[in-house]
Backbone bond lengths (Angstrom), bond angles and torsions (degrees), N, CA, C in turn:
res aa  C-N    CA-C-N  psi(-1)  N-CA   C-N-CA  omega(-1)  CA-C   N-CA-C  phi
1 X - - - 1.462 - - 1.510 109.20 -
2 X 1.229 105.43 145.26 1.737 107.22 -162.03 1.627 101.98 -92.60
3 X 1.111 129.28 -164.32 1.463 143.18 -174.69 1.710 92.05 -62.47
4 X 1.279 109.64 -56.75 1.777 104.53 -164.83 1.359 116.97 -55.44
5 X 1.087 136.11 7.50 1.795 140.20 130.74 1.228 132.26 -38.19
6 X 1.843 117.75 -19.23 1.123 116.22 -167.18 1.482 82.44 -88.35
7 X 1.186 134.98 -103.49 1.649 116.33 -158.35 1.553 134.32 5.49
8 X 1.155 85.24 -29.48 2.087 92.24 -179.93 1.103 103.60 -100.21
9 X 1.188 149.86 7.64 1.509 154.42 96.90 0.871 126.05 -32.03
10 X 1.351 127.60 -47.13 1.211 122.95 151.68 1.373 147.17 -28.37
11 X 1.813 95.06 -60.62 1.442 130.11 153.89 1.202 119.53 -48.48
12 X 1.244 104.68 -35.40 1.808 90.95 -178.22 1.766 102.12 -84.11
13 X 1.040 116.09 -58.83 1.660 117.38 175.58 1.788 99.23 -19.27
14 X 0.997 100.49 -88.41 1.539 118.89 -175.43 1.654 113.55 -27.60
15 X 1.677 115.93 -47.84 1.187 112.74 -174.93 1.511 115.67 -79.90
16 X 1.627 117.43 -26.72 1.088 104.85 153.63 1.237 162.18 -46.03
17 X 1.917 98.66 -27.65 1.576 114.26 -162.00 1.979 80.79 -122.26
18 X 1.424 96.56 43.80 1.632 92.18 -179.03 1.372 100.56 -68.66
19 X 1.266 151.92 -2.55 1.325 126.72 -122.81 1.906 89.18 -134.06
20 X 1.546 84.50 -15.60 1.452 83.43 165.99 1.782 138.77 -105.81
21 X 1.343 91.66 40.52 1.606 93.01 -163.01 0.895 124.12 -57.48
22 X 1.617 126.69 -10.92 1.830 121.15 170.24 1.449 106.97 -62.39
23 X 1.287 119.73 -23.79 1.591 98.32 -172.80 1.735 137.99 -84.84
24 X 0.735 142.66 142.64 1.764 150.02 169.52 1.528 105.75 -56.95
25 X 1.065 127.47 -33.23 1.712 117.66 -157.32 1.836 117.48 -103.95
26 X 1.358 111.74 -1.68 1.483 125.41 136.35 1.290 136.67 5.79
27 X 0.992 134.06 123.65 1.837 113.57 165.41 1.812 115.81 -77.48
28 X 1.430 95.90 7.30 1.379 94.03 169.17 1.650 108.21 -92.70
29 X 1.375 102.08 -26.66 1.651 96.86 175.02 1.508 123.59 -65.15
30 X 1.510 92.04 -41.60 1.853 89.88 177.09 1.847 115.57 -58.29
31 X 1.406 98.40 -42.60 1.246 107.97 179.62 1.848 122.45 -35.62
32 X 2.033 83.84 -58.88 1.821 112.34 162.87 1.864 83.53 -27.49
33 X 1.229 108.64 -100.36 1.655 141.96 -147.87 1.569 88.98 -14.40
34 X 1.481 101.93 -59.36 1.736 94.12 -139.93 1.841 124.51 -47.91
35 X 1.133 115.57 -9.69 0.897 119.15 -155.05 1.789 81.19 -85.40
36 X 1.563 124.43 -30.36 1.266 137.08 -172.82 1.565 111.40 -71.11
37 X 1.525 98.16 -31.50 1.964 99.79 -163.52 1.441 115.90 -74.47
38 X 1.160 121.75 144.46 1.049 119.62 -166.81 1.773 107.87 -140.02
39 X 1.424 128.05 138.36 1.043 137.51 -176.97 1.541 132.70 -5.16
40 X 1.052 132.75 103.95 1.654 96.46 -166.64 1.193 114.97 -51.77
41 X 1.320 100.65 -29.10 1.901 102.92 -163.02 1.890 120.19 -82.27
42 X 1.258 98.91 18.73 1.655 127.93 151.31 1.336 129.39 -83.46
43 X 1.657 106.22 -40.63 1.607 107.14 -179.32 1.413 120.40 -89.78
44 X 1.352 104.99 160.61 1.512 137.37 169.41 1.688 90.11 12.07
45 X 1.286 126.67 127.54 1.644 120.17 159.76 1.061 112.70 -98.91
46 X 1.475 119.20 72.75 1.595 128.94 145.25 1.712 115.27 159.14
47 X 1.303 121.76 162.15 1.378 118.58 176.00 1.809 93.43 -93.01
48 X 1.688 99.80 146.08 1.120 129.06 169.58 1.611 110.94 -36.32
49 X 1.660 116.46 -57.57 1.163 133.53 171.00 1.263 117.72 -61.06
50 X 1.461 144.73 8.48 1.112 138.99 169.05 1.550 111.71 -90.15
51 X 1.551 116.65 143.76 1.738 127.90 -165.14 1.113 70.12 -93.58
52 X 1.500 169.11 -70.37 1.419 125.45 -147.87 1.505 100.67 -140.34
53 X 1.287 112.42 108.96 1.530 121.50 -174.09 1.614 122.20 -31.81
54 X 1.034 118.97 115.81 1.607 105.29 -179.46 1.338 109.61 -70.04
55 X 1.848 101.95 171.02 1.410 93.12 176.78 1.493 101.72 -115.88
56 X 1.348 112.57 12.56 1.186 100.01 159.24 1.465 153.56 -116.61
57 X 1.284 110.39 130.41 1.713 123.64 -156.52 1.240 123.88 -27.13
58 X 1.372 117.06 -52.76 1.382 111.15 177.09 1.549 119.42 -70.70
59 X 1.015 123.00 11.55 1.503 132.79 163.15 1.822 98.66 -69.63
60 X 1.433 115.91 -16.93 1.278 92.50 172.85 1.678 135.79 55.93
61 X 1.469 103.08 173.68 1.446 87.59 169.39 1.686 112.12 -117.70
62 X 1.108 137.41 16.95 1.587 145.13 -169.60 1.585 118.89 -43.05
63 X 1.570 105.14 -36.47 1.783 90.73 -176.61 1.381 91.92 -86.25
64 X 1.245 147.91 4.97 1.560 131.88 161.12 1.931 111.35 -33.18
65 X 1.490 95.17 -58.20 1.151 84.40 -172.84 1.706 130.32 -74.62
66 X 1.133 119.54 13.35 1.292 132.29 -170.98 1.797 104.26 -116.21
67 X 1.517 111.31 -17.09 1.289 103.75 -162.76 1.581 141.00 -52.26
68 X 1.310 88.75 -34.54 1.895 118.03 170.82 1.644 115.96 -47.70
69 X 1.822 99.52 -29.82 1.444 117.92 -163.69 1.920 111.13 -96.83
70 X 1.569 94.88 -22.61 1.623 85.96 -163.81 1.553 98.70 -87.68
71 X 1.212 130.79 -22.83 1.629 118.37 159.66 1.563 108.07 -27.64
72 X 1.277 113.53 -58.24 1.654 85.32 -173.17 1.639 120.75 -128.31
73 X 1.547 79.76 62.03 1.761 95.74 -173.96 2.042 104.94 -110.92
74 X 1.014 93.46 150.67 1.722 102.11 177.32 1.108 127.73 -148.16
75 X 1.453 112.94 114.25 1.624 115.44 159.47 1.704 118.26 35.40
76 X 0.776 145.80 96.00 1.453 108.44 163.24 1.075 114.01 -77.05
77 X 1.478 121.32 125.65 2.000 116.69 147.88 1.223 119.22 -12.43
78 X 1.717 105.26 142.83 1.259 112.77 176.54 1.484 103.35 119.13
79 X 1.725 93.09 138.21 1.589 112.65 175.51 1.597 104.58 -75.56
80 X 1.180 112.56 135.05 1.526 135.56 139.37 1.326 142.68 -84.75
81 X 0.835 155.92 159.56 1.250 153.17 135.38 1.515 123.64 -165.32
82 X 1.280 106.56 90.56 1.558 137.08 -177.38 1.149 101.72 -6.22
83 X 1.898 143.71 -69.06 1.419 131.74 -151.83 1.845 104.76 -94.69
84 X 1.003 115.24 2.03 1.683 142.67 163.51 1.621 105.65 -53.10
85 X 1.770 103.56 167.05 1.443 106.09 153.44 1.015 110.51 -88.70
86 X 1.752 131.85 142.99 1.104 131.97 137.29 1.116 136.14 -149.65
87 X 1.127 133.86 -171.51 1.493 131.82 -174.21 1.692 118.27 -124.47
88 X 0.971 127.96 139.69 1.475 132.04 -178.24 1.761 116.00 -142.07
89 X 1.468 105.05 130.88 1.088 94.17 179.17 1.728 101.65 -134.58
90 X 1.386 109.08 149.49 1.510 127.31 -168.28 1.561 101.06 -118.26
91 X 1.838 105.76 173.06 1.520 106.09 -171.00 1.399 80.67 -156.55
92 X 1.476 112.49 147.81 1.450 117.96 162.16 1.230 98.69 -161.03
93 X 2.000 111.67 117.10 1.563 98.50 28.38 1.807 102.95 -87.09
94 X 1.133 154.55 -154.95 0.962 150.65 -145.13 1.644 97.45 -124.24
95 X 1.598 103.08 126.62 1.492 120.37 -165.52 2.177 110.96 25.30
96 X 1.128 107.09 56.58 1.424 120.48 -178.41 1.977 97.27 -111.89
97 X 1.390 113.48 118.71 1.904 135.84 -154.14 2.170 91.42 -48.27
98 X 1.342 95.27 -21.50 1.650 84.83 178.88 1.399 112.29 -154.08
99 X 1.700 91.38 69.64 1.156 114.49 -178.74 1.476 125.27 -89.05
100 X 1.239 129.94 139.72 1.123 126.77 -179.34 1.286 118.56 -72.89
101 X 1.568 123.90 132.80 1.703 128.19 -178.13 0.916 103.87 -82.17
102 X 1.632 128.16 169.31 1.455 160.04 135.75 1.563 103.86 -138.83
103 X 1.878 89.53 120.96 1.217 98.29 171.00 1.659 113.68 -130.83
104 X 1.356 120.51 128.32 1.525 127.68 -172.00 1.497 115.59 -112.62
105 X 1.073 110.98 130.95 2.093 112.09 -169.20 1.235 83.05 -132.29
106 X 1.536 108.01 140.65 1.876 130.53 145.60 1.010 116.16 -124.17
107 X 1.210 104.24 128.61 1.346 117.81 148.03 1.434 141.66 -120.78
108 X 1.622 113.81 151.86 1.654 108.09 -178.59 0.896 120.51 -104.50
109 X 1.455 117.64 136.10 1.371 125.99 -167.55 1.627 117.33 -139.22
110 X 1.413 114.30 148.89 1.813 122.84 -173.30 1.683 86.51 -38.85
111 X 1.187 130.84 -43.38 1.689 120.01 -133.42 1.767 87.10 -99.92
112 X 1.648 121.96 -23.69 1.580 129.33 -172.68 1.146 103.25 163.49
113 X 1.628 95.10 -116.56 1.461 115.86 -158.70 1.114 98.57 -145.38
114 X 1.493 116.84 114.61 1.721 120.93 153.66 1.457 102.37 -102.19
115 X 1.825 102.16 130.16 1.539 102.54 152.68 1.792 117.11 -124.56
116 X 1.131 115.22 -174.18 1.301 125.25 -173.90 1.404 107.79 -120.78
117 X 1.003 140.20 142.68 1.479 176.37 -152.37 1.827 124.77 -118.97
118 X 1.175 161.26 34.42 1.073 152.80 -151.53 1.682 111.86 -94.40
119 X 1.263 148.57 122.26 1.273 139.65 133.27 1.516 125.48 -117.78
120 X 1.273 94.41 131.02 1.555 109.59 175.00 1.776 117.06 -115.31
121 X 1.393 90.49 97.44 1.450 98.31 179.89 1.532 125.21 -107.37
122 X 1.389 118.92 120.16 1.264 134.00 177.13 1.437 123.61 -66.34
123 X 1.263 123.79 148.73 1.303 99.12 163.90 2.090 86.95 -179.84
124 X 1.480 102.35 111.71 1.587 114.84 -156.70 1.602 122.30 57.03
125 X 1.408 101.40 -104.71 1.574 119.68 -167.81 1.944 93.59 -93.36
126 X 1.104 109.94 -33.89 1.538 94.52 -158.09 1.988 107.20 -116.16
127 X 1.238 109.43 145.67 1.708 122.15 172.71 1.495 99.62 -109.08
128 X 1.208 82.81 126.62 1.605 102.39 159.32 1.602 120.69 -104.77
129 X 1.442 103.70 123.05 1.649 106.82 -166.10 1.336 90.33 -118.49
130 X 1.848 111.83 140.05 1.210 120.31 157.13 1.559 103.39 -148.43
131 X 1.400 104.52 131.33 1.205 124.24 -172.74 1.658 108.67 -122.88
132 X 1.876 115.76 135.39 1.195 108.45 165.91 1.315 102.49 -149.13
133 X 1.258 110.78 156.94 1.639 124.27 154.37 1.712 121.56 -111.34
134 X 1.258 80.44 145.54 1.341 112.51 -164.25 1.660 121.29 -92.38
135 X 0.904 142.96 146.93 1.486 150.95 147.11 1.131 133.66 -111.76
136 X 1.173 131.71 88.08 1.480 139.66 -162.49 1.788 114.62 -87.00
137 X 1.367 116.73 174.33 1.341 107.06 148.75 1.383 128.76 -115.68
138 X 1.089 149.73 155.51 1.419 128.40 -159.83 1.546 129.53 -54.58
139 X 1.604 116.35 -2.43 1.310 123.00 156.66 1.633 112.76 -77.65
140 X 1.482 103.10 -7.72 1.879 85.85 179.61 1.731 89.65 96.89
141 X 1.358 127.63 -4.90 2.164 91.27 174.83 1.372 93.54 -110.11
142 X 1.420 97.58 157.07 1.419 138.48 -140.05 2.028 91.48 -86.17
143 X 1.318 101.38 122.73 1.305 101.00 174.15 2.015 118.22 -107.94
144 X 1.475 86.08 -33.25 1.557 84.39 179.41 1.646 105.68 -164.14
145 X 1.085 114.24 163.67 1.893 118.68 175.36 1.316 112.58 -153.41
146 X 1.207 104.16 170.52 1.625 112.14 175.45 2.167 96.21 -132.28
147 X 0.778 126.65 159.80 1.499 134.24 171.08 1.334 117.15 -152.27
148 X 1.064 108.45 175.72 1.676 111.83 -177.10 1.737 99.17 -160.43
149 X 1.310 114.66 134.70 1.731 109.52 155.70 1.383 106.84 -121.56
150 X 1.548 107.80 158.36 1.141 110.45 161.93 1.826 110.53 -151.27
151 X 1.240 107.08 149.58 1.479 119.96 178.85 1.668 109.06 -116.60
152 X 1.178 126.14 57.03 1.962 118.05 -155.90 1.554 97.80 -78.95
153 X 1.597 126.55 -14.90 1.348 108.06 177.56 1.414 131.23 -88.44
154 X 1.420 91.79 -12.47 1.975 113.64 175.29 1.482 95.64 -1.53
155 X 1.368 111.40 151.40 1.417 112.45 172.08 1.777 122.42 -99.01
156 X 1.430 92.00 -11.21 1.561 123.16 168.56 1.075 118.70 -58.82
157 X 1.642 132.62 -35.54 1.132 162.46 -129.36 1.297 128.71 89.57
158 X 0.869 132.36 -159.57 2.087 131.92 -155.72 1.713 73.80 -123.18
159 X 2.126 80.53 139.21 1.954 93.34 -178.65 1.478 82.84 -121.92
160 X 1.417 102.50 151.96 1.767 124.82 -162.21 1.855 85.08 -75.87
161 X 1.593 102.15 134.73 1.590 104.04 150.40 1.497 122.90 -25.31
162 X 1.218 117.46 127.80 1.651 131.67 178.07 1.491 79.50 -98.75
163 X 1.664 115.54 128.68 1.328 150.60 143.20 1.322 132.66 -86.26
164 X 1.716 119.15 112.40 1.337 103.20 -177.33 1.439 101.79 -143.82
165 X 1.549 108.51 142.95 1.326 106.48 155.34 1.736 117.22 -130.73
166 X 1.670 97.22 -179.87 1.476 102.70 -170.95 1.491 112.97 -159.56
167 X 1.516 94.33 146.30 1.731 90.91 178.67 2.020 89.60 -139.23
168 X 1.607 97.10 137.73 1.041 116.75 175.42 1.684 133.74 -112.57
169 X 1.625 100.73 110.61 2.067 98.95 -145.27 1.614 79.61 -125.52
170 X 1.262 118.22 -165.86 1.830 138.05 -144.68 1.247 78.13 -95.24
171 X 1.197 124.44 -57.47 1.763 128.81 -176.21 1.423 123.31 -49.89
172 X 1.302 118.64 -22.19 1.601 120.66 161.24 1.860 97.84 149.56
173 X 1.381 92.02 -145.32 1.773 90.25 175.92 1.711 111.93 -135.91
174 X 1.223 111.15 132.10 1.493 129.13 -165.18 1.236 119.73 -90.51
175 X 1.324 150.86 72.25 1.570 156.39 -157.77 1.239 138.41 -102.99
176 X 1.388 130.36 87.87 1.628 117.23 -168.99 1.272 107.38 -90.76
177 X 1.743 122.89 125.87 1.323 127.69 -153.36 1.561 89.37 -126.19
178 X 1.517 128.73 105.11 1.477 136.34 -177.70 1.744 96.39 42.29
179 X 0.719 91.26 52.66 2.109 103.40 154.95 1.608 95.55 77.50
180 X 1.261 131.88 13.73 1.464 137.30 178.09 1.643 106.08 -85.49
181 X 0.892 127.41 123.70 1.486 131.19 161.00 1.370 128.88 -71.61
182 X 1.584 142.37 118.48 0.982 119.12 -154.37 1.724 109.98 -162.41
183 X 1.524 105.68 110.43 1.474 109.62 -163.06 1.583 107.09 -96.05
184 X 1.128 104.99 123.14 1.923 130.37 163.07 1.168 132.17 -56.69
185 X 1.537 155.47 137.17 1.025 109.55 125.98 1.421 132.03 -90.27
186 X 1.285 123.51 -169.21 1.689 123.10 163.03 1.398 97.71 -154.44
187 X 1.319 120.15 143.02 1.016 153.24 -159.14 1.350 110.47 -126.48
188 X 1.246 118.10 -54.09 1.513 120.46 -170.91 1.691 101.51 -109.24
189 X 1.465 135.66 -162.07 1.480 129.78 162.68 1.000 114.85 -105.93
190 X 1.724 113.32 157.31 2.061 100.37 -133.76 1.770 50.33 -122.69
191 X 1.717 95.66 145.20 1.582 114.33 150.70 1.488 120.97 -155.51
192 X 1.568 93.47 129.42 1.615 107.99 -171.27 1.765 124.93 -29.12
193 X 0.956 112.92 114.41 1.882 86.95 166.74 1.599 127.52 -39.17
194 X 1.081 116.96 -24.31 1.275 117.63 163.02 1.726 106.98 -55.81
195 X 1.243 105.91 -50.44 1.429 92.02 -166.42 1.434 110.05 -70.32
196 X 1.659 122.91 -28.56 1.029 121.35 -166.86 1.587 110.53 -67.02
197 X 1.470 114.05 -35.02 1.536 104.24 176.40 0.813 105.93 -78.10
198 X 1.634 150.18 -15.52 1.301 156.82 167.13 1.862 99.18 -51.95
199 X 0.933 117.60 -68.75 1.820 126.41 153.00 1.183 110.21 -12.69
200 X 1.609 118.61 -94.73 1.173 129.25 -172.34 1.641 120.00 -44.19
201 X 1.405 110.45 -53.54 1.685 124.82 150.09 1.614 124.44 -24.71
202 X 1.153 94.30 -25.40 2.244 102.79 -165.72 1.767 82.09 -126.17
203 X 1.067 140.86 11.70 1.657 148.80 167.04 1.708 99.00 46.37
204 X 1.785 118.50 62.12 1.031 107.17 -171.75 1.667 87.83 -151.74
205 X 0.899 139.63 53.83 2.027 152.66 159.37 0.999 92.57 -15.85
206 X 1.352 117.81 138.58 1.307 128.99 153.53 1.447 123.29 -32.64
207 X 1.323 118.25 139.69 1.778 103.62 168.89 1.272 99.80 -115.69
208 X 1.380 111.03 147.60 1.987 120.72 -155.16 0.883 127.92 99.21
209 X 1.709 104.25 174.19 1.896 96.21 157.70 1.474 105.12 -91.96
210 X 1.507 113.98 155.44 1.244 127.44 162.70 1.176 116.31 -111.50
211 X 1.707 114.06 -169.36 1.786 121.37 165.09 1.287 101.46 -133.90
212 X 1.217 121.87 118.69 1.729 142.44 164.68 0.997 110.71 -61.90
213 X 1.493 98.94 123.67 1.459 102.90 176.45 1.823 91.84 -111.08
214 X 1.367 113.67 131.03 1.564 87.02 -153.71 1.858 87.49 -120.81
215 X 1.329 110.31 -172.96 0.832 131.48 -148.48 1.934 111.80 -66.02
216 X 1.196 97.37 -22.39 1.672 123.62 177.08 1.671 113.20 -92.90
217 X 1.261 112.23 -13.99 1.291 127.19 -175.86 1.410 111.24 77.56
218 X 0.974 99.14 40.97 2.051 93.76 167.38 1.437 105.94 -141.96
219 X 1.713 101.17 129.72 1.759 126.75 171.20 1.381 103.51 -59.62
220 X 1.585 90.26 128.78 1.587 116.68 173.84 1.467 96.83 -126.16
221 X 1.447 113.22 125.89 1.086 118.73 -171.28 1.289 124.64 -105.87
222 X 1.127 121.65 155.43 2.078 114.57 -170.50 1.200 119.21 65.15
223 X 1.435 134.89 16.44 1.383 138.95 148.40 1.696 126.33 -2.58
224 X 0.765 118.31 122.88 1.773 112.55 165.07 1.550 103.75 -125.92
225 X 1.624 121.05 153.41 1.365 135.60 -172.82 1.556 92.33 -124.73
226 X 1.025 119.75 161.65 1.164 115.69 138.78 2.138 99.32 -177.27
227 X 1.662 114.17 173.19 0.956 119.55 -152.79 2.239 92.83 -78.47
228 X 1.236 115.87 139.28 1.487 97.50 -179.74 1.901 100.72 -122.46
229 X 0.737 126.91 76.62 1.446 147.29 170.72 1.790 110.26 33.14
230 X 1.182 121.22 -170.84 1.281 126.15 -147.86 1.946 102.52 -114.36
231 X 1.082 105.54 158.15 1.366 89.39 163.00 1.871 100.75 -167.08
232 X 1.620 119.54 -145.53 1.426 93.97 -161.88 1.893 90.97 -135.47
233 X 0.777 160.37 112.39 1.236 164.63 172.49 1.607 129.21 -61.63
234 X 1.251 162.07 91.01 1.208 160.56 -152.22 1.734 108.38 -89.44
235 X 1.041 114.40 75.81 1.088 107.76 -169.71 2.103 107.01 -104.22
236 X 1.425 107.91 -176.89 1.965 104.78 -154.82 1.609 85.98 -69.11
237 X 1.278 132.29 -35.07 1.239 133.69 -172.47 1.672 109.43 -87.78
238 X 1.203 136.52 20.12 1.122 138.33 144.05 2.015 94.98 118.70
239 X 1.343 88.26 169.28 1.996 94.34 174.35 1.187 96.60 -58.00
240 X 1.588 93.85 156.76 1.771 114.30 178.21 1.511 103.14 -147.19
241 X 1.039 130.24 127.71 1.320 126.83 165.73 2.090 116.15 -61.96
242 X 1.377 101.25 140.84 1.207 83.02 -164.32 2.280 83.77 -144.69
243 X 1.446 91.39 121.44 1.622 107.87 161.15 1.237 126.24 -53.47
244 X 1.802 150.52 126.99 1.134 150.79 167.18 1.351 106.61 -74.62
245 X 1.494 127.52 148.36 1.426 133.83 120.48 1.385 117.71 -139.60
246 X 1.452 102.25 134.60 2.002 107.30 -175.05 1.990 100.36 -98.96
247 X 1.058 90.71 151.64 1.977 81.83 135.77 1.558 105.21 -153.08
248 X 1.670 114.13 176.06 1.876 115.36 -172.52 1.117 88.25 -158.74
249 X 1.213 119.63 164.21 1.281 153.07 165.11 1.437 134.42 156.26
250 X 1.112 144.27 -156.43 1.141 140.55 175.43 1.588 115.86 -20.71
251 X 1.272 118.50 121.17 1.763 116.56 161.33 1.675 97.00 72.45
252 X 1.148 125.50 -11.07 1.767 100.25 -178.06 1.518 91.37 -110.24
253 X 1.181 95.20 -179.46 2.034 124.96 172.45 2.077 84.37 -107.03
254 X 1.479 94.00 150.19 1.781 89.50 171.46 1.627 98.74 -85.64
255 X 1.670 70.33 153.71 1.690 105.34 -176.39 1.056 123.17 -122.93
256 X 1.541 111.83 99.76 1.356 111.56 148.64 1.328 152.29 0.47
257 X 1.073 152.73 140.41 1.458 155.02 158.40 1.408 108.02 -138.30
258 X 1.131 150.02 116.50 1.128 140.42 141.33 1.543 123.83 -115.61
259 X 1.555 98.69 133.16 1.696 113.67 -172.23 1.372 112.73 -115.63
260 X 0.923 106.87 154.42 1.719 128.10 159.17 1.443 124.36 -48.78
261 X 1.520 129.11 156.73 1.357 117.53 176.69 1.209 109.47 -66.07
262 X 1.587 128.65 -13.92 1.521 118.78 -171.52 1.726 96.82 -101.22
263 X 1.190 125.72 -9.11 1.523 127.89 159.65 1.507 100.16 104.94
264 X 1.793 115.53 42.11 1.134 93.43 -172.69 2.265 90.71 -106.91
265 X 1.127 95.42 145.66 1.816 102.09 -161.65 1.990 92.00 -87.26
266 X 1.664 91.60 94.20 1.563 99.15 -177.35 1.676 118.03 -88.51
267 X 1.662 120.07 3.42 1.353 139.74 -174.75 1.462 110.16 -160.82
268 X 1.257 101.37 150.32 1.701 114.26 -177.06 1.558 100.67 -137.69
269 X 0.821 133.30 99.95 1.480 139.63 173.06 1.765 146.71 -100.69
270 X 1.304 109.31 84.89 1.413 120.01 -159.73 1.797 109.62 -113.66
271 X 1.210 93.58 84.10 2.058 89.35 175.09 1.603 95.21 63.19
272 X 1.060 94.41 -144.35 2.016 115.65 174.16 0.758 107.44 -36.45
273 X 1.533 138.06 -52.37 1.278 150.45 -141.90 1.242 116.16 -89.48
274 X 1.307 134.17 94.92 1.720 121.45 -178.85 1.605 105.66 -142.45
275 X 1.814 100.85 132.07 1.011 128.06 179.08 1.970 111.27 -84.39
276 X 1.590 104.88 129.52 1.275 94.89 171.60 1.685 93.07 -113.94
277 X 1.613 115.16 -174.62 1.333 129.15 -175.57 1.125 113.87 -114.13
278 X 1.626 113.65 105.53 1.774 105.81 -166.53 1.000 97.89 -125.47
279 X 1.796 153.54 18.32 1.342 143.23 139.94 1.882 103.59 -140.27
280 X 1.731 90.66 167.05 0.953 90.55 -158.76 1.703 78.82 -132.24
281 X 1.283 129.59 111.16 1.980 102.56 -178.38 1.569 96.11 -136.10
C-alpha cells in the first residue's frame, strides 16, 4: 500500500477523539496547521526572552508564547541524566488547575529502549487519555507498541477503550486498531516522539528524514530535526541558558525543544501548543 493510506489514519485518530471537538491541541489540529507551517528558518530570528538576540533563524520565535509564564516558573527537582532511565512529565498550559499532561518514560534495556507515552487531555466535561508503550531499538526507531484510548466522560455516553497494536518491519507497518487490521506504509524510519526528545536530550537529532510517530499516535511523514541554536531564558529562579532543537514536516507546525546544559528538555513548543516541565521522577 502506497503513501495514500496515511489519511485513513488520520481518520481514524480523529474519529476517535470525536468527542472532543472544542479543542485546538488534537492531531486533527496539527493536521488543520500544515498547510499553515512554515519553515523554521523563515521565522522571527529570536525569542523575546533572549539577553542578546540571536542571529540565528531557526531560533525562531516559540517561547513567545509561553513568555508571560516563565517569570515564575522553576526547575523542577530531580536528578537527570539523559542516557539513564527517566521519567518526565509536562503540562500545558503550564501548571494551569486543568491542565493538560504529557508524560514521557525511558527505559534501558538488553533488547534497547522501551519508553512510555501518556496524554491526558482536557477539554470541558470530558479527558481524553491515550497511553502507549513503546519498543525501540537502541537508535530510537520504533519496533512495536501496544496503546489504549479512552474518552469515559463523553457526554454521549462512555466510548469503550480503543485498543491498538503494532509491529514495524522493512515491509511497512502492521496495526490492529479495536480488532481492525490495518497495513502502512513507511518509507523512511518511523520514531516515537518519545524517542525524539529522548534524541534531543542525549544532543544527537536524528540525521534524515524520518516518520513521527507523535505523541497522539499518528504518522507524520518526512520529518526533519535538526539542532536550532541557543538562547537565554528568564526564568523565577534567575536566566538560564537554554539549547534549541526543532523538527517539521508533513502535518505538524515546527516544534520546538528546548534543553538545559545538562540536556534536561524544560519546553516543547508547537504554535498554541506549549509544553512546560513540571516533574521530574
Amino acid at each position: 500500500m502506497n503513501d495514500s493510506s496515511l489519511p485513513r489514519r488520520e481518520f481514524l485518530i480523529g474519529a476517535v477523539a470525536g468527542g472532543l471537538a472544542g479543542t485546538s491541541m488534537g492531531a486533527a489540529f496539527a493536521a488543520e496547521k500544515a498547510a499553515k507551517a512554515r519553515p523554521a528558518r523563515t521565522g522571527r530570528k529570536a525569542s523575546i526572552l533572549a539577553e542578546k538576540p540571536s542571529t540565528d533563524a531557526a531560533v525562531h520565535y516559540s517561547l513567545r508564547g509561553i513568555a508571560s509564564q516563565l517569570g515564575k516558573y522553576s526547575v523542577p527537582d530531580g536528578d537527570f541524566r539523559p542516557s539513564e532511565s527517566w521519567t518526565l512529565e509536562y503540562s500545558f498550559p503550564v501548571r494551569s488547575p486543568r491542565a493538560s499532561t504529557l508524560t514521557i518514560a525511558k527505559r534501558v534495556s538488553p533488547e534497547g529502549i522501551a519508553y512510555s507515552m501518556t496524554v491526558k487531555q482536557n477539554d470541558r466535561d470530558a479527558t481524553l487519555t491515550i497511553g502507549a508503550t513503546l519498543d525501540c531499538a537502541s537508535d530510537r526507531r520504533l519496533l512495536k507498541w501496544q496503546s489504549q484510548r479512552q474518552i469515559p466522560e463523553y457526554t454521549a455516553g462512555p466510548i469503550p477503550p480503543v485498543e491498538e497494536t503494532g509491529v514495524v518491519s522493512n515491509t511497512g507497518i502492521a496495526l490492529t486498531v479495536g480488532g481492525v487490521p490495518i497495513a502502512l506504509a513507511a518509507a523512511q524510519p518511523v520514531i516515537p516522539f518519545a524517542g525524539l526528545l529522548d534524541a534531543f536530550a542525549c544532543g544527537v537529532p536524528p540525521s534524515g528524514d524520518f516518520m513521527l510517530f507523535d505523541e497522539f499516535l499518528a504518522f507524520k511523514p518526512a520529518q526533519t530535526a535538526a539542532a536550532a541554536g541557543a538562547t537565554q531564558a528568564k526564568l523565577a529562579s534567575g536566566a538560564i541558558p537554554l539549547t534549541g532543537y526543532y523538527y517539521f514536516g508533513v502535518g505538524v507546525h515546527p516544534t520546538h525543544v528546548w534543553a538545559t546544559d545538562q540536556g534536561l528538555p524544560l519546553f516543547i513548543t508547537q504554535g498554541l501548543r506549549s509544553y512546560g516541565l513540571t516533574a521530574i521522577r
